[in-house]
N, C-alpha and C positions, 0 to 999 in steps of 0.2 A: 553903306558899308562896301568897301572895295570888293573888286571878286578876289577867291584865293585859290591857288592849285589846290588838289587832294592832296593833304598829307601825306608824305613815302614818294613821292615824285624825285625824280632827280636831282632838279632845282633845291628842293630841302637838305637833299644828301649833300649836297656840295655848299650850302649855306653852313650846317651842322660841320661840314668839315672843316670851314676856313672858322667859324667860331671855336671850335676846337683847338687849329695851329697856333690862334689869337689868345684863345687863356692861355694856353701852353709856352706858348714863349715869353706872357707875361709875369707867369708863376716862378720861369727858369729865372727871370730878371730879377723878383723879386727875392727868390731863394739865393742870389748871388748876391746881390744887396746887404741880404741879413746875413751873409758867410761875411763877406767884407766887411761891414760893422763890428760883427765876433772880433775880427782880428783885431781892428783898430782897439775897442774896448781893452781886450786880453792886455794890448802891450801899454795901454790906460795905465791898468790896474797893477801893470806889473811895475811902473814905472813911478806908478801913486807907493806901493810898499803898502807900510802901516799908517801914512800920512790919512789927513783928514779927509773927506770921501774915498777911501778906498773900497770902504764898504757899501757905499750907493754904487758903485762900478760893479763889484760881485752882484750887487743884486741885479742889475741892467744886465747881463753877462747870464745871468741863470734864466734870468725871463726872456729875454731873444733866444736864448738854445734852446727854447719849449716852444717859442713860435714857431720856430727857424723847424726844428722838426716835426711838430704838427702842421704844416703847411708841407715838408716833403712827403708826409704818412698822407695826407688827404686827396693830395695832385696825381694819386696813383691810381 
């Protein structure tokens, strides 16, 4: 087994930190993602009317806005 520093050493601090910037910027990616999918759907849906899938659109549309926010409520 390798040797390891003590845990709380700096080297950790600063691992824990770049792992940190690394979720974080890939959470912001992903929350930008599911904004821009929103939009695309929204103008889907608005462009479908009463036509046939419009309502598979709403339902894609109400489930990414519950990801799309549970993923902003968790990131924090």
């Amino acid at each position: 087994m390798p040797a390891r520093l003590p845990i709380g050493t700096a080297v950790d601090e600063l691992v824990l930190e770049m792992l940190r910037d690394d979720l974080d910027r890939r959470v912001t990616a992903a929350a930008a993602t599911m904004a821009d999918t929103l939009r695309l759907l929204t103008a889907a849906r608005e462009l479908a009317g009463d036509a046939p899938g419009g309502e598979s659109l709403r339902a894609a549309i109400e489930e990414l806005t519950a990801a799309h926010a549970d993923l902003l409520v968790r990131s924090r």
